[in-house]
ZAMI-694161 format. One record per residue (C-alpha): x negated, y negated, z; residue in three letters; residue number from 1. Coordinates in steps of 0.02 Angstrom, whole numbers, plus 50000, padded with zeros to 5 digits. Example, Ala and Ser with C-alpha at 12.3 -4.5 7.8 and 13.67 -1.06 7.14 Angstrom:
REC     X     Y     Z type seq
REC 49385 50225 50390  ALA   1
REC 49316 50053 50357  SER   2
REM end
This chain:
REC     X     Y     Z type seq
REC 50000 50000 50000  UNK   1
REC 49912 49811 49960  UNK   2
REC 49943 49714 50114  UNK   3
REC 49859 49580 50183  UNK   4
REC 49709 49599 50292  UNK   5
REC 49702 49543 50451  UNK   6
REC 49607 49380 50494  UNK   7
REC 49507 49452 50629  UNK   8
REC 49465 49653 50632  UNK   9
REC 49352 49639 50793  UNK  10
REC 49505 49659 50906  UNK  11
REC 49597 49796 50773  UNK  12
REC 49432 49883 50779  UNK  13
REC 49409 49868 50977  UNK  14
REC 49578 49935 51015  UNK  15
REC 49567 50079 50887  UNK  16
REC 49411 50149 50956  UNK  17
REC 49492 50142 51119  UNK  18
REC 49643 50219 51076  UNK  19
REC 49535 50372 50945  UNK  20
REC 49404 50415 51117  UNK  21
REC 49543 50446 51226  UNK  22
REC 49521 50622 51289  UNK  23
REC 49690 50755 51227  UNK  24
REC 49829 50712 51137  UNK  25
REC 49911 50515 51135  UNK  26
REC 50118 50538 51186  UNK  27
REC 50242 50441 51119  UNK  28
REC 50256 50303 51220  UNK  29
REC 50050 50252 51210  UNK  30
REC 50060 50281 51006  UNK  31
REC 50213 50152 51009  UNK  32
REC 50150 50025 51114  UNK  33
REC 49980 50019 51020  UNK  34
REC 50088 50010 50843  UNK  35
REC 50194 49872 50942  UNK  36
REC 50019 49786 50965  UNK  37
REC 49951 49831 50780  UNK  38
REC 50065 49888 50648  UNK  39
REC 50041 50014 50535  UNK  40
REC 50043 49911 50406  UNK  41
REC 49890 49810 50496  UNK  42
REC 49795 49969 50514  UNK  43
REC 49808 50028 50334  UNK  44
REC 49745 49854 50286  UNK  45
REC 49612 49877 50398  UNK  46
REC 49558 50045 50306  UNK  47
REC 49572 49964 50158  UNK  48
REC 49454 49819 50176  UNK  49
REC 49293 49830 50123  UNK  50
REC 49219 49737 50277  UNK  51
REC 49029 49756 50287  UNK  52
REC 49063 49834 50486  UNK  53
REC 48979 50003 50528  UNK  54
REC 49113 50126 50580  UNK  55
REC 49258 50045 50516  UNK  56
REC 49327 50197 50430  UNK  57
REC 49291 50336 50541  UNK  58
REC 49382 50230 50685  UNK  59
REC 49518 50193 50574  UNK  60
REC 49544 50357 50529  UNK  61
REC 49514 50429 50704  UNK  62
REC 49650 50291 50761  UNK  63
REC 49789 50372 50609  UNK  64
REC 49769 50540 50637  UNK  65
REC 49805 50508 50835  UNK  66
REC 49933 50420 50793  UNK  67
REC 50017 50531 50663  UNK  68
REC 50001 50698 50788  UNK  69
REC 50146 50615 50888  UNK  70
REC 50304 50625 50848  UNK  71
REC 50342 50454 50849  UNK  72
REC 50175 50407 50747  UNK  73
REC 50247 50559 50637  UNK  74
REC 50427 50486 50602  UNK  75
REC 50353 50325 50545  UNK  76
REC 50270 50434 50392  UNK  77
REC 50434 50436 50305  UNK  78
REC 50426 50251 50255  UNK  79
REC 50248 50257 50222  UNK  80
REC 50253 50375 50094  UNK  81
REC 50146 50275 49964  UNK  82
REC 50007 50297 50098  UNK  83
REC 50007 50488 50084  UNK  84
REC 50008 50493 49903  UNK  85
REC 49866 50346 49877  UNK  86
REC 49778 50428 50015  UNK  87
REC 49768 50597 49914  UNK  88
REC 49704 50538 49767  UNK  89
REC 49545 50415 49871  UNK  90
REC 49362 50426 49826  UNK  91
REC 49351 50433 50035  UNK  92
REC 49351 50608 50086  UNK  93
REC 49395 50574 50268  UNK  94
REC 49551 50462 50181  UNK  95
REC 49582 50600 50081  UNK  96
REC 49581 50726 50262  UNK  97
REC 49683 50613 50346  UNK  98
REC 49819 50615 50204  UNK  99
REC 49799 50800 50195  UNK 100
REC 49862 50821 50387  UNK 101
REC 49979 50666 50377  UNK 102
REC 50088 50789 50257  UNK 103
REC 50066 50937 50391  UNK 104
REC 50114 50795 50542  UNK 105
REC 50279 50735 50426  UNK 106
REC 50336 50912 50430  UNK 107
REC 50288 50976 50584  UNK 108
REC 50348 50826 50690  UNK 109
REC 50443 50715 50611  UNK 110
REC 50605 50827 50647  UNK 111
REC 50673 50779 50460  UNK 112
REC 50592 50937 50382  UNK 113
REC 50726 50875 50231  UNK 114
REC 50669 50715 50206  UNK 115
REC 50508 50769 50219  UNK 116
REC 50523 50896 50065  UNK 117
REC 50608 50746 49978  UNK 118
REC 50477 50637 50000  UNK 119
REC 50309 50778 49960  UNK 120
REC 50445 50806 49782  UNK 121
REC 50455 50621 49735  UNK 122
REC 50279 50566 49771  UNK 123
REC 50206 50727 49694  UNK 124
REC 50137 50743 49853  UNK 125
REC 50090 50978 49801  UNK 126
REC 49997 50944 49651  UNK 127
REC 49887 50807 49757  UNK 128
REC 49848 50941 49893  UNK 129
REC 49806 51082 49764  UNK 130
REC 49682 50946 49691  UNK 131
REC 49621 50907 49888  UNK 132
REC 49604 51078 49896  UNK 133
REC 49478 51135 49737  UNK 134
REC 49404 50959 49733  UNK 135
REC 49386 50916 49936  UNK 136
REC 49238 50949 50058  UNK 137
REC 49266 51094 50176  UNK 138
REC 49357 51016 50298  UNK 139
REC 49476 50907 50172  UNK 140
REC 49492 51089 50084  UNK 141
REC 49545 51156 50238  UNK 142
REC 49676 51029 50298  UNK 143
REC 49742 51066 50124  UNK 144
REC 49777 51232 50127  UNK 145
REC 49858 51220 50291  UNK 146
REC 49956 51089 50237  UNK 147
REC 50022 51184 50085  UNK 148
REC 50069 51337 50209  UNK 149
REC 50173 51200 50295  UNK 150
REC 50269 51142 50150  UNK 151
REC 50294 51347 50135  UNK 152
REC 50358 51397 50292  UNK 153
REC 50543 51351 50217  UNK 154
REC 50650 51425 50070  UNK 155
REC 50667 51240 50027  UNK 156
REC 50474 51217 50017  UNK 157
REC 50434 51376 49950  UNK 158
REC 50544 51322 49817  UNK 159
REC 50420 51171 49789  UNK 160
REC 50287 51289 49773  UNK 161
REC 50397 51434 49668  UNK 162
REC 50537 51345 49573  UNK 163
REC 50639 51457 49467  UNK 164
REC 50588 51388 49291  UNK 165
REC 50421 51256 49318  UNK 166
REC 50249 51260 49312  UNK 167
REC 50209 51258 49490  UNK 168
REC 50139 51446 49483  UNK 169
REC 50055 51405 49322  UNK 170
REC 49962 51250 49402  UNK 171
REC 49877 51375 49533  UNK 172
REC 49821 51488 49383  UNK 173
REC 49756 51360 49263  UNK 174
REC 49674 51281 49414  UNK 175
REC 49584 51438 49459  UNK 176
REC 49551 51466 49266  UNK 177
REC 49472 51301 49240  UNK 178
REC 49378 51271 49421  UNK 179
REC 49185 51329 49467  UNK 180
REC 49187 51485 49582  UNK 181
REC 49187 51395 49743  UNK 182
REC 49356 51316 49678  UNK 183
REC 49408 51496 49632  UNK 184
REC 49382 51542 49792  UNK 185
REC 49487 51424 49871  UNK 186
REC 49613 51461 49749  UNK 187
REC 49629 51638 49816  UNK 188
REC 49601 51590 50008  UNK 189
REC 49785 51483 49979  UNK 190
REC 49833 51664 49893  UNK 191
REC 49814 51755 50011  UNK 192
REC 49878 51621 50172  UNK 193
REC 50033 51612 50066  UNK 194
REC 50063 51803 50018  UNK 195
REC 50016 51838 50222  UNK 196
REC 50162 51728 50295  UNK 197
REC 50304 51801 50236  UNK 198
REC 50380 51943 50125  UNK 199
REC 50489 51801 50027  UNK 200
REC 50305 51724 50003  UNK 201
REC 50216 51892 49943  UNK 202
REC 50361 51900 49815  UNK 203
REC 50356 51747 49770  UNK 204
REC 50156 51769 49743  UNK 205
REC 50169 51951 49657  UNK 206
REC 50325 51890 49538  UNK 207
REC 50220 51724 49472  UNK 208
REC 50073 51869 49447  UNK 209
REC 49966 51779 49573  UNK 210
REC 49880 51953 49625  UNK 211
REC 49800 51941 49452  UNK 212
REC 49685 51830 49541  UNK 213
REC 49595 51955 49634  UNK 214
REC 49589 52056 49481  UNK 215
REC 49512 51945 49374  UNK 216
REC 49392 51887 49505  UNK 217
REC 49345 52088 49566  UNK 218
REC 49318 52097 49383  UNK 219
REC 49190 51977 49358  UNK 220
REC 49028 52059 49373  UNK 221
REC 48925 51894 49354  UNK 222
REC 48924 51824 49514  UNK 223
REC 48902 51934 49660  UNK 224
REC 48938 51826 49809  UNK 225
REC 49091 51745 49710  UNK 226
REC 49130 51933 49694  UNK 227
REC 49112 51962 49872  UNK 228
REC 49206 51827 49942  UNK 229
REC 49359 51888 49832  UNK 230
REC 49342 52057 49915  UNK 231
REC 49339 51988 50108  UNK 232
REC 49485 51876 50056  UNK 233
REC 49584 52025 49972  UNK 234
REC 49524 52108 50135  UNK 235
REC 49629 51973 50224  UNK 236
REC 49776 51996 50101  UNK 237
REC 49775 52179 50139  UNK 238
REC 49800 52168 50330  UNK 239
REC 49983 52089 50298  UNK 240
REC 50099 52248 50356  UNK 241
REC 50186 52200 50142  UNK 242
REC 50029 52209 50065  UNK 243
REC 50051 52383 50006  UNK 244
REC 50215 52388 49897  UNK 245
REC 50146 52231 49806  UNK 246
REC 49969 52284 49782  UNK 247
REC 49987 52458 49712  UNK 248
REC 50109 52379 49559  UNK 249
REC 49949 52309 49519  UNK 250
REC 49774 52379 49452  UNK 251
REC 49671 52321 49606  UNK 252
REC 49669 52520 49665  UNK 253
REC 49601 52571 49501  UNK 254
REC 49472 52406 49493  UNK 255
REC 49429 52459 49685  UNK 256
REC 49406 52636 49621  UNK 257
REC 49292 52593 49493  UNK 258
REC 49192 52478 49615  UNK 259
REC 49169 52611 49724  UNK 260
REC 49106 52723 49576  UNK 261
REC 48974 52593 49501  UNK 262
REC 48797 52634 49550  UNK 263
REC 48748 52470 49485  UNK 264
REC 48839 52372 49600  UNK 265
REC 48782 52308 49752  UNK 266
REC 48813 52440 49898  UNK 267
REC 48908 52286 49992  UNK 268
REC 49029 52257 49861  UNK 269
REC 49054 52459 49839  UNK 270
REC 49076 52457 50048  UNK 271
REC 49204 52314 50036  UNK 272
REC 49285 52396 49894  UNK 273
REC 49308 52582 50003  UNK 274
REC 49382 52502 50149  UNK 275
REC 49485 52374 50075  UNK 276
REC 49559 52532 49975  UNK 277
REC 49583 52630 50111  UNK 278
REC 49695 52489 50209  UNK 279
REC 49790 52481 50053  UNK 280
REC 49824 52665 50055  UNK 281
REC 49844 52691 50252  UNK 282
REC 50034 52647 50293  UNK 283
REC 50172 52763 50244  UNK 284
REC 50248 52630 50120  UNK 285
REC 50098 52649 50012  UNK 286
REC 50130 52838 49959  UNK 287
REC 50284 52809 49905  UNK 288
REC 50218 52679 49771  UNK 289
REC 50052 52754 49730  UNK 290
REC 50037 52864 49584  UNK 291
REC 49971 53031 49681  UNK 292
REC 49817 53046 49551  UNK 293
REC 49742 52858 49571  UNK 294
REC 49715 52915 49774  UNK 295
REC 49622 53081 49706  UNK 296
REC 49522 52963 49594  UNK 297
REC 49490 52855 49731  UNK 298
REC 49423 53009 49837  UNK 299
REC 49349 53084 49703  UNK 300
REC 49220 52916 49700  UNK 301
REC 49216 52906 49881  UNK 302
REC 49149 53096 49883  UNK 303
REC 48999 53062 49722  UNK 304
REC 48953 52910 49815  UNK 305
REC 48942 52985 49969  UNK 306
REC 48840 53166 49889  UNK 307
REC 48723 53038 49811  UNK 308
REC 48697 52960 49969  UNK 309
REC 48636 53113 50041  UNK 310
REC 48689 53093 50212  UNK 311
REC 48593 52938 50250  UNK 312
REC 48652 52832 50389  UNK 313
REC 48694 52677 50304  UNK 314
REC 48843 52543 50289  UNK 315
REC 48888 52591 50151  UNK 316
REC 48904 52789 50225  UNK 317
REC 48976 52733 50371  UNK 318
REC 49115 52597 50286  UNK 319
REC 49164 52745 50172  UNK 320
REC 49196 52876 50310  UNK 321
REC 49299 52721 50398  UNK 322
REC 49399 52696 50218  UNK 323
REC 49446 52901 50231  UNK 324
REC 49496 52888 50421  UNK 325
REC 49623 52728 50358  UNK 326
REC 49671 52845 50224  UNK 327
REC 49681 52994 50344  UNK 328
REC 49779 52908 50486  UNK 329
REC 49932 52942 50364  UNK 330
REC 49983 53124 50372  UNK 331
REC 50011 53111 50182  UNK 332
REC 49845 53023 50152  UNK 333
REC 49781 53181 50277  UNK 334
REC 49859 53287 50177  UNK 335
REC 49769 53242 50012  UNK 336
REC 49592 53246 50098  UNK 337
REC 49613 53411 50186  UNK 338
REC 49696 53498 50023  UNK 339
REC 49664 53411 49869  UNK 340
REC 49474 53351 49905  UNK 341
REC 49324 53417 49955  UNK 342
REC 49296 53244 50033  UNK 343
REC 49343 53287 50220  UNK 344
REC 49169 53377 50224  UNK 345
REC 49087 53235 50239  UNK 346
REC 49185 53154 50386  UNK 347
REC 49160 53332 50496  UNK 348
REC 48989 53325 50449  UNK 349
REC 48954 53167 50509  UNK 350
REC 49052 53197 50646  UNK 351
REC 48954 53312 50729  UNK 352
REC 48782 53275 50679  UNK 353
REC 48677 53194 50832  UNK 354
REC 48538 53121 50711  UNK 355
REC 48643 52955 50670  UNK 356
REC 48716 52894 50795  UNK 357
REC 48830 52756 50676  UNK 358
REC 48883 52903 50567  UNK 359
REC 48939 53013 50701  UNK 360
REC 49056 52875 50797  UNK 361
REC 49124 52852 50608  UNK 362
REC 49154 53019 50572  UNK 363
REC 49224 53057 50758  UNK 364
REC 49336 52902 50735  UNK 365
REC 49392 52953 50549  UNK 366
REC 49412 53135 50616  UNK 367
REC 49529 53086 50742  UNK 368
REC 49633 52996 50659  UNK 369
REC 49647 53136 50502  UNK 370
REC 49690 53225 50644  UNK 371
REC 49836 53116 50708  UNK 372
REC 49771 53032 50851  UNK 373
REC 49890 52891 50796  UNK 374
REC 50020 52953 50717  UNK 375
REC 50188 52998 50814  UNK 376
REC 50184 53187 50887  UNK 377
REC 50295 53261 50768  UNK 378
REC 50192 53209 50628  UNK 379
REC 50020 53244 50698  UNK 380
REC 50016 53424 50606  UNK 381
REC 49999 53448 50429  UNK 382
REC 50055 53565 50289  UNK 383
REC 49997 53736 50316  UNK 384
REC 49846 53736 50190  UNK 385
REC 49793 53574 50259  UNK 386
REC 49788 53656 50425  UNK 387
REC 49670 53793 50384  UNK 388
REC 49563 53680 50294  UNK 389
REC 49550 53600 50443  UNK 390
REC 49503 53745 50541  UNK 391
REC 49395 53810 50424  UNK 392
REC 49281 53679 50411  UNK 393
REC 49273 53628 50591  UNK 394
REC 49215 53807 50625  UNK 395
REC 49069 53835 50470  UNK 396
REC 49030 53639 50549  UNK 397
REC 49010 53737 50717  UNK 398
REC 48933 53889 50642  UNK 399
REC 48792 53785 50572  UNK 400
REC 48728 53724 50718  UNK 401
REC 48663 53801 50898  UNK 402
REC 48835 53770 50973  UNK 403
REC 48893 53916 50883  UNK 404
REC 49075 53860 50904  UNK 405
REC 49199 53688 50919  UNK 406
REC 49212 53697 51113  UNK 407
REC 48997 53686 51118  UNK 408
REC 49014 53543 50968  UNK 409
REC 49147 53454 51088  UNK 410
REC 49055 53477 51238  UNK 411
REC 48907 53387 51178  UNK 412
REC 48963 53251 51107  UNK 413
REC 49067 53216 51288  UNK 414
REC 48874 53232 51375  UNK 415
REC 48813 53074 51226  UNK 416
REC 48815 52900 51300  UNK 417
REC 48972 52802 51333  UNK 418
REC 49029 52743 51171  UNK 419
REC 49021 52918 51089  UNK 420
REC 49108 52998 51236  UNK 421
REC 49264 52883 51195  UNK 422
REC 49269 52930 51031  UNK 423
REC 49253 53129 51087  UNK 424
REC 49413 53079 51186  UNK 425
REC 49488 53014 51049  UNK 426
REC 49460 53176 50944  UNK 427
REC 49501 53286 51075  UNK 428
REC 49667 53180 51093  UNK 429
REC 49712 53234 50888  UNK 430
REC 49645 53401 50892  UNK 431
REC 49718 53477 51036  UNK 432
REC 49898 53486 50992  UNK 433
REC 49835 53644 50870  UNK 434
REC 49849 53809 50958  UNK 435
REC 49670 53863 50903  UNK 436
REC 49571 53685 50963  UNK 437
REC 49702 53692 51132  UNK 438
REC 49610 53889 51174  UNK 439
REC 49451 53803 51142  UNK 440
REC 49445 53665 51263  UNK 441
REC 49548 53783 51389  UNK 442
REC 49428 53910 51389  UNK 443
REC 49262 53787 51424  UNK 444
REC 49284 53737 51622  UNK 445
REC 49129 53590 51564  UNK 446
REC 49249 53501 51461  UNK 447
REC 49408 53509 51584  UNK 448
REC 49274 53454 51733  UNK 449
REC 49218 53295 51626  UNK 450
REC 49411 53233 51571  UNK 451
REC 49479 53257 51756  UNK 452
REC 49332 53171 51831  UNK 453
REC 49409 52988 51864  UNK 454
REC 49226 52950 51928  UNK 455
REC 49144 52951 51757  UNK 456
REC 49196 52829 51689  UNK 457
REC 49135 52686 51774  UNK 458
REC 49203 52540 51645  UNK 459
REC 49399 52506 51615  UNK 460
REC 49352 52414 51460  UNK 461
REC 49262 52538 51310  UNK 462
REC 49221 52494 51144  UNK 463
REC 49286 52398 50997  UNK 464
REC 49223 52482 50832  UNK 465
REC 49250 52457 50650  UNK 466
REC 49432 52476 50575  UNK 467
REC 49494 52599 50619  UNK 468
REC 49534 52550 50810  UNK 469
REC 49530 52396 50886  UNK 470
REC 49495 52422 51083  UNK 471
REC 49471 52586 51178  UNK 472
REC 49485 52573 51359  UNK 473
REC 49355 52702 51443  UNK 474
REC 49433 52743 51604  UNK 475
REC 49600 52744 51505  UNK 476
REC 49548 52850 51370  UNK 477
REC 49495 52991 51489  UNK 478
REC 49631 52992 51569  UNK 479
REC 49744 52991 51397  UNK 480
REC 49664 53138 51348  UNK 481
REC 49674 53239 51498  UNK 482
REC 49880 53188 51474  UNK 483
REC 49891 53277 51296  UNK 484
REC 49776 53424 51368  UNK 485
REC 49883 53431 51504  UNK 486
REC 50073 53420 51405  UNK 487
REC 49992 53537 51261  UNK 488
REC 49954 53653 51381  UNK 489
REC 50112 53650 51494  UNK 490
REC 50212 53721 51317  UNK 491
REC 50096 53842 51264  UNK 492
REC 50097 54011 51288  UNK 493
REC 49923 54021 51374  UNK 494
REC 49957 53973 51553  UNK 495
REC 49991 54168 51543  UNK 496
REC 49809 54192 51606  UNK 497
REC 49779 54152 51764  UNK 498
REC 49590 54049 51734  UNK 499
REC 49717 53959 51621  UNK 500
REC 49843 53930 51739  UNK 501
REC 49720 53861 51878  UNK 502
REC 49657 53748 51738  UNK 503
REC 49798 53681 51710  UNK 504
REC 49831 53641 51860  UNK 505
REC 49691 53543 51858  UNK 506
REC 49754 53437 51723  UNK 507
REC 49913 53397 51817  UNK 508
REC 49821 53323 51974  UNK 509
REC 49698 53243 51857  UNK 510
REC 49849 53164 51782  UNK 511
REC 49940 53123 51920  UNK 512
REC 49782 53028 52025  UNK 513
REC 49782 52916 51866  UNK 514
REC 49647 52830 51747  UNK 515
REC 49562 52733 51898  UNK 516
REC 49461 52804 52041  UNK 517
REC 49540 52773 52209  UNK 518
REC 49428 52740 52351  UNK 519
REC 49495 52877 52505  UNK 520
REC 49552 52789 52638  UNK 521
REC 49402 52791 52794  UNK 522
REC 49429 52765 52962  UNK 523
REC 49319 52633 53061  UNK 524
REC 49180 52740 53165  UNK 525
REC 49124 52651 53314  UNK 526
REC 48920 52633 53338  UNK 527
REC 48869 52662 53495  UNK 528
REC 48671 52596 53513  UNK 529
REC 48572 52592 53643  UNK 530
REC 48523 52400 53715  UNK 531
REC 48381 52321 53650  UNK 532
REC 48265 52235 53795  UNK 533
REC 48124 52105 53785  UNK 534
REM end
């Protein structure tokens, strides 16, 4: 807006550093009685000038945003709408930052969310941020995108972004098209915030063939970090509980696959690839939308990459026994690796072998969960194939080693150091519910003394590791396994025997004292010693 400037910006500039260093938030009451002192229309002017005085912008602009954060500051943004829009389009970045989160303050605070919409249509306010957005610093990017996930957050403004017949979608493409790879980038970061809010959004993204994005960009074997960053943000994408249904209409499965199956790409990009797969494939919607063979192909590469890496304890070894556990923790996905790939090999292997230590808490991790550690109880067994395959290769896995069979294999990974031990629990927790792995741990007293000892575990908190589990509480995890021991055992046939019967008693009074140790109650002693004399 061209107003006059004021006469005299000493006392403009005095009160608006003032007002910008107070520590927290301004209310509404301080942001009106400073505008009652300086209009708004005094402090824009301000901004504007080009006043030789060090500081004058940064105050100014640490003054606005203050004042725009309030609600009443906030309300006042619907007659300064000019503002926004010049502020958008200035050389000044911080201008250009402030404008950015002067949209996100009209619609967040202003309680007119309508007039708000009206105003970011008629001042063309969208295609301004998109240009903020590719053309901005990082922290005028930034304010940006958030502000375009606030015009979102309502059918109404998700129609500004998604109109039934416009160009809005088109805009995002040709801007990606057209933009250098940082640009790109940011292009697919907005993807990617937009697809994860809502499952209107992800629609709205898949239908104006916004995915092809990722595609393009996965693709593009020229850049590698440009390359990379589109996998972490795809990686981002994935986590949203609709990703699934959406992604697998697309080719991103097959380009993953093929990722995962170049030798000539980096080993990060092939890690990133497996993983980022494997969350795509590891909820139940996904198998009813896949096409059965592009999984095999998928674990088809996963198995060549993992024979060529021999067994070496690597990221790239370790990220691709995490992408089969993902795929695994579904019983269909379990299904496939146990009966329609030689794949699982890999993850018992690793499981048990005590020479790397990161490939054995992946493979005891990935184990567990193709064993249905977290998957409900009527789902945790598989097909009857599956099943044997199972069995069969834990046993040759025990076979081939001193430990002879899976209760010696179990038993000494529960005797590693902590974070191992958890894991063991967390195996022992899947495979237990199987007649066959329920005689084995029944039938070694070392493993029932270590789960019903509440003293050996000396941590409640465990270990956070990878993706396939977030937090493991130790002293909780012990005692979760000794539960499933304990209820397996209770409707089994074994308690028959009378060494099994005593054991399982065990296992109920290990249950019943709890996860924590609890200190026995002592009585005070008196201590009776004799005087000392000088």
């Amino acid at each position: 807006m061209e107003v006059d400037p004021p006469l005299d910006l000493a006392p403009v500039l005095e009160a608006a550093s003032e007002f910008a260093s107070y520590p927290g938030l301004q209310n509404d009451a301080s942001a009106k009685e400073f505008l009652d002192r300086f209009p708004l229309h005094t402090l824009f002017s301000v901004l504007q000038t080009k006043a030789d005085v060090p500081g004058t912008e940064d105050t100014m602009v640490s003054c606005l945003d203050k004042i725009f954060r309030t609600k009443y500051g906030a309300s006042l943004l619907l007659d300064y709408a000019p503002f926004i829009q010049a502020g958008l389009q200035a050389n000044s970045q911080a201008v250009r930052r402030l404008a950015c989160k002067a949209v996100s303050y009209l619609l967040e605070n202003t309680g007119d969310r309508v007039g708000a919409l009206q105003i970011i249509v008629a001042y063309n306010v969208y295609p301004l941020l998109l240009s903020c957005l590719v053309d901005g610093d990082e922290q005028t990017s930034a304010a940006s995108l958030e502000a375009v996930k606030d015009i979102a957050q309502s059918p109404e403004g998700i129609s500004i972004i998604f109109p039934g017949h416009g160009e809005e979608p088109f805009l995002i493409k040709n801007i990606a098209v057209q933009s250098s790879s940082l640009a790109r980038i940011r292009i697919l970061a907005l993807v990617a915030k937009l697809f994860a809010l809502s499952s209107s959004l992800a629609t709205a993204v898949y239908s104006s063939n916004l995915l092809n994005l990722f595609e393009v960009e996965i693709n593009n074997g020229h850049d590698m970090l440009t390359t990379l960053s589109a996998l972490e943000l795809l990686y981002e994408l994935v986590e949203s509980p609709h990703s699934s249904m959406f992604l697998l209409r697309t080719t991103l499965l097959q380009k993953l696959t093929s990722m995962v199956s170049n030798s000539s790409a980096d080993s990060v990009l092939r890690s990133r690839a497996a993983l980022i797969s494997g969350r795509i494939l590891s909820s139940s919607d996904a198998y009813t939308a896949v096409d059965i063979s592009s999984v095999t192909a998928l674990l088809a590469a996963i198995d060549e990459r993992l024979k060529v890496l021999g067994g070496q304890n690597t990221d790239e070894y370790e990220s691709a026994l995490e992408a089969l556990g993902l795929i695994g923790a579904i019983s269909q996905g379990a299904t496939l690796l146990l009966s329609s790939s030689p794949v699982a090999r890999h993850v018992i292997e690793s499981a048990f072998d005590r020479h790397s230590r990161g490939k054995q808490l992946a493979g005891l991790h990935a184990l567990a969960s193709i064993c249905g550690v977290d998957r409900s109880e009527d789902k945790m067994l598989l097909d009857s194939k599956a099943e044997e395959n199972l069995r069969r290769l834990i046993y040759t896995a025990a076979a081939n080693t001193s430990k002879l069979n899976p209760s010696g294999l179990i038993l000494s990974i529960l005797r590693q150091e902590p974070e191992i031990r958890l894991a063991g629990y967390r195996l022992i927790s899947g495979l237990v519910v199987r007649p066959w792995c329920l005689m084995e741990i029944c039938l070694n007293p070392e493993i029932i003394t270590i789960v019903t000892d509440a003293k050996i575990e000396t941590a409640k908190t465990g270990a956070i590791s990878g993706a396939l589990f977030s937090y493991i509480p130790g002293m909780d995890a012990r005692h979760h396994c000794c539960t499933v021991i304990s209820t397996a055992l209770s409707s089994s046939n074994l308690l028959q025997d009378a060494a099994v019967a005593r054991t399982a008693a065990k296992l109920q009074e290990a249950v019943r004292r709890g996860p924590y140790v609890i200190e026995e109650h002592v009585e005070a002693q008196p201590v009776v010693m004799t005087a000392e004399r000088f």
